[in-house]
KEKE-3310 file (N, C-alpha, C; in steps of 0.2 Angstrom, whole numbers, plus 5000, padded with zeros to 4 digits):
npx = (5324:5310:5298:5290:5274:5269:5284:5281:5269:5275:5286:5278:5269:5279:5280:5271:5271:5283:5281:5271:5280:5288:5282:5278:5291:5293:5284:5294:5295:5306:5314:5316:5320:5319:5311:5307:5302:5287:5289:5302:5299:5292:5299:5308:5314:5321:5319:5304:5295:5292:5295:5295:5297:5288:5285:5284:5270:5266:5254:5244:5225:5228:5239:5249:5266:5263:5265:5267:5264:5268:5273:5269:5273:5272:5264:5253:5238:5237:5240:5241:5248:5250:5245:5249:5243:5249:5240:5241:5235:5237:5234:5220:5219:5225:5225:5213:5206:5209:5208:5195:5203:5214:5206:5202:5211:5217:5204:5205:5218:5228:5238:5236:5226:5223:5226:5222:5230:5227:5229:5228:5224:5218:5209:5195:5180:5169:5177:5185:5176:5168:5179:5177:5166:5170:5176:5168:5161:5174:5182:5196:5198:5204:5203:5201:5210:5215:5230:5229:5222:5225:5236:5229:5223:5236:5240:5234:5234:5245)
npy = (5096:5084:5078:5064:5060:5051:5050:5063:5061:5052:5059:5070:5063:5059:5070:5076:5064:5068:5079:5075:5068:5079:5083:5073:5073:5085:5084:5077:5063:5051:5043:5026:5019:5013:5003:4992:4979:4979:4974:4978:4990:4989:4983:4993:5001:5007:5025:5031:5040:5036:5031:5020:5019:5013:5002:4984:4975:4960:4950:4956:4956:4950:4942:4946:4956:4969:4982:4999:5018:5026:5019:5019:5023:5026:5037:5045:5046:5034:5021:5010:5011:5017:5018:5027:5033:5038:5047:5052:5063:5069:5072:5068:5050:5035:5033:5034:5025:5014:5015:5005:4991:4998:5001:4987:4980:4989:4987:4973:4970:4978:4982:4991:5008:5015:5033:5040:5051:5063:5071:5081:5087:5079:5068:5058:5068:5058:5048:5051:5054:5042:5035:5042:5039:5026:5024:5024:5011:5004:4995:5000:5011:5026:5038:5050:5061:5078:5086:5098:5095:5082:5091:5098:5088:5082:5092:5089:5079:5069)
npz = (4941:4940:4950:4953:4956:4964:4971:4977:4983:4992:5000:5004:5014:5023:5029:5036:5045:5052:5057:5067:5075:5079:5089:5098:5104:5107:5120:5124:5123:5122:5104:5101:5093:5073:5065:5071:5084:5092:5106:5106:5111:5121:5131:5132:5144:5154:5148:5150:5144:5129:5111:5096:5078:5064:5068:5070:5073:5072:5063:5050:5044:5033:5032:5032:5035:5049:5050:5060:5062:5070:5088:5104:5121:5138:5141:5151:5151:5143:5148:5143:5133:5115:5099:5083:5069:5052:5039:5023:5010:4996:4980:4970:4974:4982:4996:5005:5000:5007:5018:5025:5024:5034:5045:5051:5055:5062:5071:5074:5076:5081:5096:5105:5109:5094:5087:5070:5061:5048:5034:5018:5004:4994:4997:4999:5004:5009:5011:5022:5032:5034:5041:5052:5057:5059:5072:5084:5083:5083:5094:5095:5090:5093:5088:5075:5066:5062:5058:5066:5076:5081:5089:5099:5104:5109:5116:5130:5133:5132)
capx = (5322:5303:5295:5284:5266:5272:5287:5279:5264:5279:5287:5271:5267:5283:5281:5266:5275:5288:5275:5271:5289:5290:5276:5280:5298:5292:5281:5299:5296:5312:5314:5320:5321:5315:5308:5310:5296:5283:5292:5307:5297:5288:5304:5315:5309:5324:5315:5298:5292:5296:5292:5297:5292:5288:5286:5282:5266:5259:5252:5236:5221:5230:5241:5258:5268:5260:5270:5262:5269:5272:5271:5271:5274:5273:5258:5247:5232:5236:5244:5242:5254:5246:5247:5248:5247:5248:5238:5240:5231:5238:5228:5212:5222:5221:5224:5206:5201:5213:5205:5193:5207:5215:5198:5199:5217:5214:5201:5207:5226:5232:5239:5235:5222:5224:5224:5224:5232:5223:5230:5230:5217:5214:5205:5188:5178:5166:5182:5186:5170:5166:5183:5178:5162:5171:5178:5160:5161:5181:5186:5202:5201:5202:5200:5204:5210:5218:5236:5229:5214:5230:5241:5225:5223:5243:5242:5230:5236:5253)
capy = (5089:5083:5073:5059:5062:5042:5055:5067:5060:5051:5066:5075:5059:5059:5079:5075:5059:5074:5083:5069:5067:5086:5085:5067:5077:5093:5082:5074:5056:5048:5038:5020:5013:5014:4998:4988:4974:4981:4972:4981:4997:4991:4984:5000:5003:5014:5027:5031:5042:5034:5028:5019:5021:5008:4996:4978:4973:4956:4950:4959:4954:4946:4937:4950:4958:4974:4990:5004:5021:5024:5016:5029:5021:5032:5043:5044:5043:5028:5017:5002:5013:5021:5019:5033:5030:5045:5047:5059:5061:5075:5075:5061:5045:5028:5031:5035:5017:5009:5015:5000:4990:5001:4999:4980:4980:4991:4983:4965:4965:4981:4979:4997:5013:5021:5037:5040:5059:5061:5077:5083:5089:5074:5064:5062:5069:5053:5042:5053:5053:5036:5032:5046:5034:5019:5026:5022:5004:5001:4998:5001:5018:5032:5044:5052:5069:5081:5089:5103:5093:5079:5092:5100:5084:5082:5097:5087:5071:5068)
capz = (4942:4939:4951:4951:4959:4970:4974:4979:4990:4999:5003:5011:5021:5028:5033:5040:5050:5055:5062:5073:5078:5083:5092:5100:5106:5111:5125:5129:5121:5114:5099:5104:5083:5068:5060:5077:5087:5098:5112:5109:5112:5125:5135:5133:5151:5156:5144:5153:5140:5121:5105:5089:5071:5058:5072:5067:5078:5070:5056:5048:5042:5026:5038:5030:5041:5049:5054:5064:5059:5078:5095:5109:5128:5144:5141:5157:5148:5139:5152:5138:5124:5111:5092:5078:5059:5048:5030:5018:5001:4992:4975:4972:4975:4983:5003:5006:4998:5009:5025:5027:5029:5040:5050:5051:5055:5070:5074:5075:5075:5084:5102:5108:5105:5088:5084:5064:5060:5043:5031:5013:5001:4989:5002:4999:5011:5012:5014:5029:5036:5034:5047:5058:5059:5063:5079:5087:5081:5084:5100:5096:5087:5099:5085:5068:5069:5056:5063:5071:5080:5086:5091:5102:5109:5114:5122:5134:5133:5130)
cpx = (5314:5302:5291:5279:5268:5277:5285:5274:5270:5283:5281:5268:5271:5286:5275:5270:5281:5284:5273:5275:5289:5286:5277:5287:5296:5289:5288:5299:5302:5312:5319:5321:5318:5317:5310:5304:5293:5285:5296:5306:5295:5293:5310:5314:5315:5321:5306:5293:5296:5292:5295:5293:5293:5288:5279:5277:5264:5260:5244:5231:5223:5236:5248:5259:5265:5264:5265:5269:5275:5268:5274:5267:5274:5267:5256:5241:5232:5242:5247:5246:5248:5250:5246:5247:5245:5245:5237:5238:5233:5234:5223:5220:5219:5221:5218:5202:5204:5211:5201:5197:5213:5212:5200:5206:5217:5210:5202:5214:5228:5231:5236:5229:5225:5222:5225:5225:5230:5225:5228:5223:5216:5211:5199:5184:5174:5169:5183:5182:5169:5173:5180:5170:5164:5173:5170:5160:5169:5182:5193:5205:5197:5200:5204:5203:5215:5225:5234:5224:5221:5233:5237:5224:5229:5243:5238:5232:5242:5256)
cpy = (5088:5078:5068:5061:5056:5049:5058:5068:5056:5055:5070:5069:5058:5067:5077:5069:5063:5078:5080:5067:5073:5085:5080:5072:5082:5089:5077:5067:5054:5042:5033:5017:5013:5005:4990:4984:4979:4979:4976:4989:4996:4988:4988:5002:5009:5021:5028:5034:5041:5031:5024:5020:5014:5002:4989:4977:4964:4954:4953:4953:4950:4941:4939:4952:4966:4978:4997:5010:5025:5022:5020:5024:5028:5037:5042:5043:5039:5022:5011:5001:5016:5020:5024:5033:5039:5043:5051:5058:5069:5078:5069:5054:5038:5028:5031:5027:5011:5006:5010:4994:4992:4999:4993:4980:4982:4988:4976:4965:4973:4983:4984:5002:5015:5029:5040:5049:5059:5070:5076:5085:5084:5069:5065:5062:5063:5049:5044:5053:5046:5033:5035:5042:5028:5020:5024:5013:4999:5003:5000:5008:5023:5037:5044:5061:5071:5084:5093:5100:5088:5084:5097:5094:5082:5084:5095:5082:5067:5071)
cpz = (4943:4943:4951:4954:4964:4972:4980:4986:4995:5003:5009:5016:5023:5031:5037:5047:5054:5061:5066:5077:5081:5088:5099:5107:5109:5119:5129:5129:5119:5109:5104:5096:5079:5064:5065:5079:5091:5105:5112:5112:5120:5131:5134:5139:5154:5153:5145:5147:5131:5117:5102:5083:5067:5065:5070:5075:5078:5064:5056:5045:5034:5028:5035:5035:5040:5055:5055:5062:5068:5085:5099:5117:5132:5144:5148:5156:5144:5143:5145:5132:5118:5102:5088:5070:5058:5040:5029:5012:5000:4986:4975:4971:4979:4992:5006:5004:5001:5018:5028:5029:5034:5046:5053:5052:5064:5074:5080:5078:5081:5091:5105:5105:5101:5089:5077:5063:5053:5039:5024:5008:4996:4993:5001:5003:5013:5013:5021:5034:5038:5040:5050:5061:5062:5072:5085:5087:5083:5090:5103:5094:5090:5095:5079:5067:5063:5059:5066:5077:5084:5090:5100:5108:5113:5120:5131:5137:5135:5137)
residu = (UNK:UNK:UNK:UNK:UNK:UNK:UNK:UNK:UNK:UNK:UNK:UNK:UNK:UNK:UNK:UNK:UNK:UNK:UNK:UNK:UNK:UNK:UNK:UNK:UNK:UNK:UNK:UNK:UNK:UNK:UNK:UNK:UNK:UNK:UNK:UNK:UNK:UNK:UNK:UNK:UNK:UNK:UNK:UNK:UNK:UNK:UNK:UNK:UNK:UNK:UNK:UNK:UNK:UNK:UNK:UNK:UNK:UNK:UNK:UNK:UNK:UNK:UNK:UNK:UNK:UNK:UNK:UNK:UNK:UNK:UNK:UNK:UNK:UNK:UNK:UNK:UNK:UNK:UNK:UNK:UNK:UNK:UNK:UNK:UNK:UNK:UNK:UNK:UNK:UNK:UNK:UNK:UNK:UNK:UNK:UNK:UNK:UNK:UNK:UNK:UNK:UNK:UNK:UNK:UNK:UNK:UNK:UNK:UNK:UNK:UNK:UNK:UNK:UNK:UNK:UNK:UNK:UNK:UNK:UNK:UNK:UNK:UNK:UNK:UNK:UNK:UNK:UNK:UNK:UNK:UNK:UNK:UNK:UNK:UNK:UNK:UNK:UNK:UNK:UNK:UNK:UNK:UNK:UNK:UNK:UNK:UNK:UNK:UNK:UNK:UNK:UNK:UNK:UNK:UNK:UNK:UNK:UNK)
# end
């Protein structure tokens, strides 16, 4: 079976979004839902250290509805909850041109720190740069980190 290039980049940014999960889990997080409100994560309260994925925050900058890929309660260093998006670019594509409103999304609309986990080899390096510059300018984005550079901060953090 041959699959599409859309297929396939859905696929690797859901192994990447996996590898965030593991990671999330290893540190003794549990899921509370997938495709849940920001309240309902942030009143799970029997569950000290938890998540959800795809959780609805808001409206964005285009005033649609806007889902964070996860919200992550309980940390010690993020008393305020913490958000995580995942972008993968696997060959030249469109996620690197979508970063700016990313930027301006976090900026303005999202409730907690970001950190954006950032993989794959079609990503062009000045779209990647150009986030890793906003982190200076956003006071909402804590950083932009490749999987092995998040999972170095985990090991700190989480």
């Amino acid at each position: 079976m041959t699959r599409t290039q859309g297929t396939r980049a859905n696929k690797s940014g859901n192994i990447l979004e996996g590898n965030v999960e593991a990671i999330l889990n290893g540190y003794d997080y549990l899921q509370v839902g997938n495709y849940v409100s920001k309240d309902f994560v942030l009143n799970a309260a029997l569950l000290p250290k938890r998540y959800g994925k795809e959780v609805y925050i808001g409206s964005g900058i285009y005033q649609t509805e806007l889902k964070v890929d996860f919200y992550i309660i309980g940390s010690d260093a993020m008393p305020s909850g913490l958000i995580i998006e995942c972008k993968w670019q696997e060959s030249p594509g469109s996620v690197d041109e979508k970063f700016p409103y990313l930027n301006m999304n976090i900026q303005f609309h999202y409730p907690a720190p970001t950190i954006v986990v950032i993989g794959g080899i079609g990503m062009r390096e000045g779209a990647s740069n150009w986030l890793k510059t906003r982190v200076n300018d956003n006071r909402n984005l804590l950083a932009v980190y490749s999987l092995d550079r998040f999972i170095a901060w985990a090991n700190k953090n989480l």
